[in-house]
C-alpha positions as CSV (number, residue, x, y, z in Angstrom):
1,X,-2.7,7.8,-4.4
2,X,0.4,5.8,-3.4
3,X,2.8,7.2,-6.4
4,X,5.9,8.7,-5.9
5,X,5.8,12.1,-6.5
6,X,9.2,13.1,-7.0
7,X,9.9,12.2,-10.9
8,X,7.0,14.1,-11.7
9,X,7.5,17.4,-9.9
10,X,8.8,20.5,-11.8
11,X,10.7,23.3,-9.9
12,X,9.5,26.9,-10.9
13,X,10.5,30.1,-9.3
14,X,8.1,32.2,-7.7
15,X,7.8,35.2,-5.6
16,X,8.8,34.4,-1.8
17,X,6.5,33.6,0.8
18,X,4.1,32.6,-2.0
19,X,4.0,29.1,-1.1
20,X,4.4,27.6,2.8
21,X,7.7,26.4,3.1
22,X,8.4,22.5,3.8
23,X,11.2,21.7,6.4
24,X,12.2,18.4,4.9
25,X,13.0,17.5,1.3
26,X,9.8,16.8,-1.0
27,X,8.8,13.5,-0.9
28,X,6.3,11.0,-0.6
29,X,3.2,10.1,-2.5
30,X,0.2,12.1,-3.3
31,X,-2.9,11.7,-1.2
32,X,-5.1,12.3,-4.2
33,X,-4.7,13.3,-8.4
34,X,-3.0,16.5,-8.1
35,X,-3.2,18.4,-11.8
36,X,-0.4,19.3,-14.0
37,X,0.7,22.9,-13.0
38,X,-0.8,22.8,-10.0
39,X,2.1,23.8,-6.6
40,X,3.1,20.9,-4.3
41,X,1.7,21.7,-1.0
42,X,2.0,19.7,2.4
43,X,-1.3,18.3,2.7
44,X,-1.1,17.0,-0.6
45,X,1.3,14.4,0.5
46,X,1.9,11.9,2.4
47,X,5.1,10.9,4.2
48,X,4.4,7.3,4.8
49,X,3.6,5.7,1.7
50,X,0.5,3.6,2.0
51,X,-0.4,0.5,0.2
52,X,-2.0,0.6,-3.1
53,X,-5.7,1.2,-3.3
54,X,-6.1,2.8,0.2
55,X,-8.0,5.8,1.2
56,X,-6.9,9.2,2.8
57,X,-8.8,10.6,5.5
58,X,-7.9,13.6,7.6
59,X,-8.5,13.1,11.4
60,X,-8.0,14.4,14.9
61,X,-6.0,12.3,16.3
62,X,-3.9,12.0,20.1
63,X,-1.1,14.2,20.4
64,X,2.3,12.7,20.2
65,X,1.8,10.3,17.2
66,X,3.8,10.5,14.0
67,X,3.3,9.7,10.7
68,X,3.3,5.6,10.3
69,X,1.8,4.8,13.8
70,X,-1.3,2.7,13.4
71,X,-4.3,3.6,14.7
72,X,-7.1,2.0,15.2
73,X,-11.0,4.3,14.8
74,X,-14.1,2.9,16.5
75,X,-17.5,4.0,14.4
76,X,-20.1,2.6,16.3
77,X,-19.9,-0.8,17.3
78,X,-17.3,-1.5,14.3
79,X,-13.9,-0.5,14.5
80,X,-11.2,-0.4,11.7
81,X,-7.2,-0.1,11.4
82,X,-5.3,2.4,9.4
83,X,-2.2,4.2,8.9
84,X,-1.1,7.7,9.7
85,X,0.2,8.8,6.8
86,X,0.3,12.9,6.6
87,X,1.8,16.2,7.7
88,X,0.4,16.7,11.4
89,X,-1.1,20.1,11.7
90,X,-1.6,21.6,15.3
91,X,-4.0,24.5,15.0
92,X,-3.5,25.3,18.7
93,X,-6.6,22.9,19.3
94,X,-6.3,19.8,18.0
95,X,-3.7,17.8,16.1
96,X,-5.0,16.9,12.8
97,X,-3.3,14.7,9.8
98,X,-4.2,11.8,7.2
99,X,-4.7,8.8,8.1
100,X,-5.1,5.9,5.1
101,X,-7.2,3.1,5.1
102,X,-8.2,-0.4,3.2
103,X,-10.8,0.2,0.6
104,X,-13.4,-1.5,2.2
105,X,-12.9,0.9,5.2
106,X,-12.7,4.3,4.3
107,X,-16.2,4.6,3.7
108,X,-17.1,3.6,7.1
109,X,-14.5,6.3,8.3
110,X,-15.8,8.9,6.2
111,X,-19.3,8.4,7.2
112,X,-17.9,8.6,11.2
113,X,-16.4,11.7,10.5
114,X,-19.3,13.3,9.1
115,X,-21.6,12.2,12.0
116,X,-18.6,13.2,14.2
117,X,-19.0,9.7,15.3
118,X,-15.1,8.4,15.6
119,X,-12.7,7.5,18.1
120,X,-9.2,7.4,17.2
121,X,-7.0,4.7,19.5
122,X,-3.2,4.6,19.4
123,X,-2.3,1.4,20.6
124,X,1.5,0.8,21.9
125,X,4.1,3.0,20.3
126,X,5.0,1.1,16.7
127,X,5.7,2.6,14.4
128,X,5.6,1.6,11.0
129,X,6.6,2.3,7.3
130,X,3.3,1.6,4.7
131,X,4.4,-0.2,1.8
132,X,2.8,-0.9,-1.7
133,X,2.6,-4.0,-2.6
């Protein structure tokens, strides 16, 4: 997680309406190993590149959030910070998209949304753009 992704992309043809479309150029990093031959989808990658070493997790989260707002996610008495990172997707329910955190987090957040045992706070409107390094 965290490399680019555009060097290593090859462009094939392929029958239309095959593969969702994406509305803005493909870029980002990938949010986990994606194989050789395998398509480029969305969810695969994030917008906001995160540090090095962190963690993807997909989340419900507050409407009107974008990718690089912080949030902070309350499990239990503990709470944690992370970055939005992801594609929102908007079933027509809820507003889901991934969300990266430290290594030392992530499992904490992954056991919370297992147990469906997360809050997700948005705390003032700041933006941010995640950065290796």
């Amino acid at each position: 997680m965290g490399q680019s992704i555009e060097a290593a992309i090859e462009w094939r043809d392929v029958p239309a309406d095959l593969l969702p479309e994406w509305d803005h150029p493909v870029t980002g990093s990938a949010l986990t190993a994606i194989p050789a031959e395998t398509p480029v989808l969305p969810g695969l990658v994030a917008e906001v590149v995160p540090p090095d070493g962190w963690w993807a997790v997909s989340l419900p989260l507050p409407h009107r959030v974008a990718p690089g707002t912080r949030v902070r996610v309350v499990a239990g008495e503990s709470f944690v910070e992370g970055v939005i990172v992801g594609e929102m997707h908007d079933d027509g329910f809820r507003l889901t998209a991934s969300v990266a955190f430290a290594p030392g987090d992530a499992p904490l957040v992954a056991a919370g949304t297992a147990d469906s045992a997360l809050v997700v706070m948005i705390g003032p409107v700041d933006p941010i753009v995640a950065t290796g390094g």
